[in-house]
GUVOVEX-478261 format. One line per 2 residues: number of its first residue (from 1); for each residue x negated, y negated, z of N, C-alpha, C. Coordinates in Angstrom, 3 decimals, m for minus. Layout:
BEGIN
NUM> X/Y/Z/X/Y/Z/X/Y/Z | ...
***
This chain:
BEGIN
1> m130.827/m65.189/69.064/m131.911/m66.131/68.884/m132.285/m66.748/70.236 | m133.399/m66.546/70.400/m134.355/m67.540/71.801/m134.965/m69.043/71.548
3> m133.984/m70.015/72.243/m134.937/m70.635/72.020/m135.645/m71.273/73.364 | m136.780/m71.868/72.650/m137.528/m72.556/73.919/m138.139/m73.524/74.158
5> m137.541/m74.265/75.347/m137.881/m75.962/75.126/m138.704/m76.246/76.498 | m138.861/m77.571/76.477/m140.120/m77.792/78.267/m139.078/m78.424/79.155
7> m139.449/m78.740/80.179/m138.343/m78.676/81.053/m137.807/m80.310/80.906 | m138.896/m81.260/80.883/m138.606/m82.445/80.506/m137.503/m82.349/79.062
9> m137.746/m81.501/77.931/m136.763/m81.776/77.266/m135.079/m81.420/77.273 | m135.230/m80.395/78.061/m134.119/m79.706/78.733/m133.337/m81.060/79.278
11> m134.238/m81.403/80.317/m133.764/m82.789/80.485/m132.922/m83.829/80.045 | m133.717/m84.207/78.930/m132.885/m84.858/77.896/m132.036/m84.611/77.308
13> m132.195/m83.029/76.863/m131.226/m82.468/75.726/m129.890/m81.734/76.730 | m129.703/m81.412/77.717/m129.351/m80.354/78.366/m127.204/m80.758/78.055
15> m127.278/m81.307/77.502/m125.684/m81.275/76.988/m125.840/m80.076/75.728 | m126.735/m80.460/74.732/m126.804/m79.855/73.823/m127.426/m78.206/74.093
17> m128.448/m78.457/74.775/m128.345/m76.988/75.058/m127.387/m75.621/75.674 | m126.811/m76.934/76.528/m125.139/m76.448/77.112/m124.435/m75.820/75.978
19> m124.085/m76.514/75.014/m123.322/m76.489/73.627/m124.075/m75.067/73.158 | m125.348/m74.458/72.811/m126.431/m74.096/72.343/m125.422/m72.545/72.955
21> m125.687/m72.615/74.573/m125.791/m71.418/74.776/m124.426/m71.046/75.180 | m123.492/m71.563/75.069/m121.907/m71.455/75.132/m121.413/m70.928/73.491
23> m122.466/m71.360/72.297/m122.119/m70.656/71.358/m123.210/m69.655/71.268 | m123.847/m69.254/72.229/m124.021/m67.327/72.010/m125.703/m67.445/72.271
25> m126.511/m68.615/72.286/m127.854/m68.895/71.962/m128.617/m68.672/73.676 | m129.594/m68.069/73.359/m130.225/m67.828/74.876/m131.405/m68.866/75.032
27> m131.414/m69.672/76.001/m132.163/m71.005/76.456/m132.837/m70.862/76.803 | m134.541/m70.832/76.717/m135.347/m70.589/78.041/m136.328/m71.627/78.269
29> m135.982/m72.059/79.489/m136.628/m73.706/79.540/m138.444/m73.206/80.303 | m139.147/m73.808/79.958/m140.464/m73.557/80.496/m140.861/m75.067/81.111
31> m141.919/m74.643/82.010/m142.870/m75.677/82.754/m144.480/m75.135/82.467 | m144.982/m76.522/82.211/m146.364/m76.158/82.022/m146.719/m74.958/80.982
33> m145.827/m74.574/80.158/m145.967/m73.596/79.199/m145.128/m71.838/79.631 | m144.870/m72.244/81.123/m144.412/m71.097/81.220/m142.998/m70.615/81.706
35> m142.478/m69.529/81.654/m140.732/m69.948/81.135/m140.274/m69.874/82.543 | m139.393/m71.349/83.056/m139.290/m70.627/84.775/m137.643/m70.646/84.876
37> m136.700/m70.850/83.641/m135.101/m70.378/83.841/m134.711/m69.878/82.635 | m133.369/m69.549/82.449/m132.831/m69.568/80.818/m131.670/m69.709/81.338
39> m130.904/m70.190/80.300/m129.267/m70.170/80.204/m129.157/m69.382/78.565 | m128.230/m69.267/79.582/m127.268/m67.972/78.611/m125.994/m67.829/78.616
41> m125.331/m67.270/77.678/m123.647/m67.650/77.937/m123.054/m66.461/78.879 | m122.087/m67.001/79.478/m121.541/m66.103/80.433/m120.605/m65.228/79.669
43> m120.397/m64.239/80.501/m119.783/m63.293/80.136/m117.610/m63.112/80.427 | m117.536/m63.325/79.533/m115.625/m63.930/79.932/m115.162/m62.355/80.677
45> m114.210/m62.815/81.635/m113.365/m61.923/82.849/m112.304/m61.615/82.061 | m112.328/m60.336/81.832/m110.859/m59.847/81.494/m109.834/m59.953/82.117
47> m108.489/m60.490/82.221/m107.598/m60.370/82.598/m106.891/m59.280/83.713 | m107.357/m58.171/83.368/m107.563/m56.999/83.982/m108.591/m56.599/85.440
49> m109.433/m57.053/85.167/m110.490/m57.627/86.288/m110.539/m59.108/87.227 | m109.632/m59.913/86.437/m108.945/m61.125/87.187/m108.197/m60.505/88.271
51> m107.134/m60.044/87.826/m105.914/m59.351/88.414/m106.797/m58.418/89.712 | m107.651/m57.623/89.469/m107.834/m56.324/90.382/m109.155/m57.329/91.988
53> m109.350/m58.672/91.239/m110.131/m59.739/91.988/m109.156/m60.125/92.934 | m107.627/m60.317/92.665/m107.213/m60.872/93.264/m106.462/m60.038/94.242
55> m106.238/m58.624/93.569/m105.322/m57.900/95.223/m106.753/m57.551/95.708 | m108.094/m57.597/95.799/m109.019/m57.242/96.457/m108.864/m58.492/97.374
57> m108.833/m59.529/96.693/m108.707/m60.768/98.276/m107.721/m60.852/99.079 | m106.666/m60.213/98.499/m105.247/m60.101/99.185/m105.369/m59.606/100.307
59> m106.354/m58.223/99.681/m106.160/m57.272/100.906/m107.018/m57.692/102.003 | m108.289/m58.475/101.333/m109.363/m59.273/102.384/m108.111/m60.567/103.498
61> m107.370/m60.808/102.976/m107.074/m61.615/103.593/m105.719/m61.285/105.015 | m105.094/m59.959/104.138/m104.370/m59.711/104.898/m105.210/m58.545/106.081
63> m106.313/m58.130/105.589/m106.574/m57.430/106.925/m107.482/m58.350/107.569 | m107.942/m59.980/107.709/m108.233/m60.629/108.418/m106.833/m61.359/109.530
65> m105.482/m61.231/109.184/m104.382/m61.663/109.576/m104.212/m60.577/110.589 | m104.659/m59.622/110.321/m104.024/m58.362/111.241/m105.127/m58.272/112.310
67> m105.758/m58.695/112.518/m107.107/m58.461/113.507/m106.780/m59.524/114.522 | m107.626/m59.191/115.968/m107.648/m60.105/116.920/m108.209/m61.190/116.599
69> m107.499/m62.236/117.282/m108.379/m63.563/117.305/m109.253/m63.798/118.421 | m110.224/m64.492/117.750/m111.616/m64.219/118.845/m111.371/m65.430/119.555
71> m110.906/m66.845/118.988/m110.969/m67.495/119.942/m112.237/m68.074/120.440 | m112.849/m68.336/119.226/m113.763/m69.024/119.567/m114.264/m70.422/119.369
73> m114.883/m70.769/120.078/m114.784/m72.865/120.067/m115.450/m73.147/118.635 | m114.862/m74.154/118.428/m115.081/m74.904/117.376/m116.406/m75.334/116.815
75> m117.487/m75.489/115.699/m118.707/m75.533/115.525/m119.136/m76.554/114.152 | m120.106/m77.103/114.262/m120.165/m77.658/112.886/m121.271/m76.884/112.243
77> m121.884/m78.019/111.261/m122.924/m77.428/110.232/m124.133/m77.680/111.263 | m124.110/m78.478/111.767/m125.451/m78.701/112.107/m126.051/m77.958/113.320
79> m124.580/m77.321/114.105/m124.913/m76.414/114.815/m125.669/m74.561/114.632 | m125.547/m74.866/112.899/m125.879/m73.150/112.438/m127.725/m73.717/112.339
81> m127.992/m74.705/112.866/m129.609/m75.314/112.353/m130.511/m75.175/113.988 | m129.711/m75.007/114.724/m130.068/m75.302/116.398/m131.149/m73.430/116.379
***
């Protein structure tokens, strides 16, 4: 089932629509009549695909341990804006 609300009511309602589309219901919020998101329920991670997530970072992490260090100076956020 679709349902479809305006964005102002989304607004208001958006606990309940939370609730809505966590039990299986597809959300599609519109502006000005026309539909510009939806929520929808996510799709649950098998256990199996948890597991194969995590020696994939393992291995991300251990072949960042094994590499040279660059050694490079220190930076903030506001420097990625320059």
């Amino acid at each position: 089932m679709v349902r479809h609300v305006s964005a102002a009511q989304a607004n208001r309602e958006f606990s309940k629509l939370l609730r809505a589309a966590r039990n299986g219901e597809r959300v599609v919020v519109t502006s000005r009549g026309k539909p510009v998101a939806q929520m929808v329920p996510i799709e649950p991670v098998s256990d199996a695909k948890m597991e194969q997530r995590r020696q994939e970072f393992g291995a991300f992490l251990r072949k960042l341990a094994s590499g040279p260090a660059l050694n490079l100076p220190r930076f903030t956020r506001d420097d990625a804006y320059d």
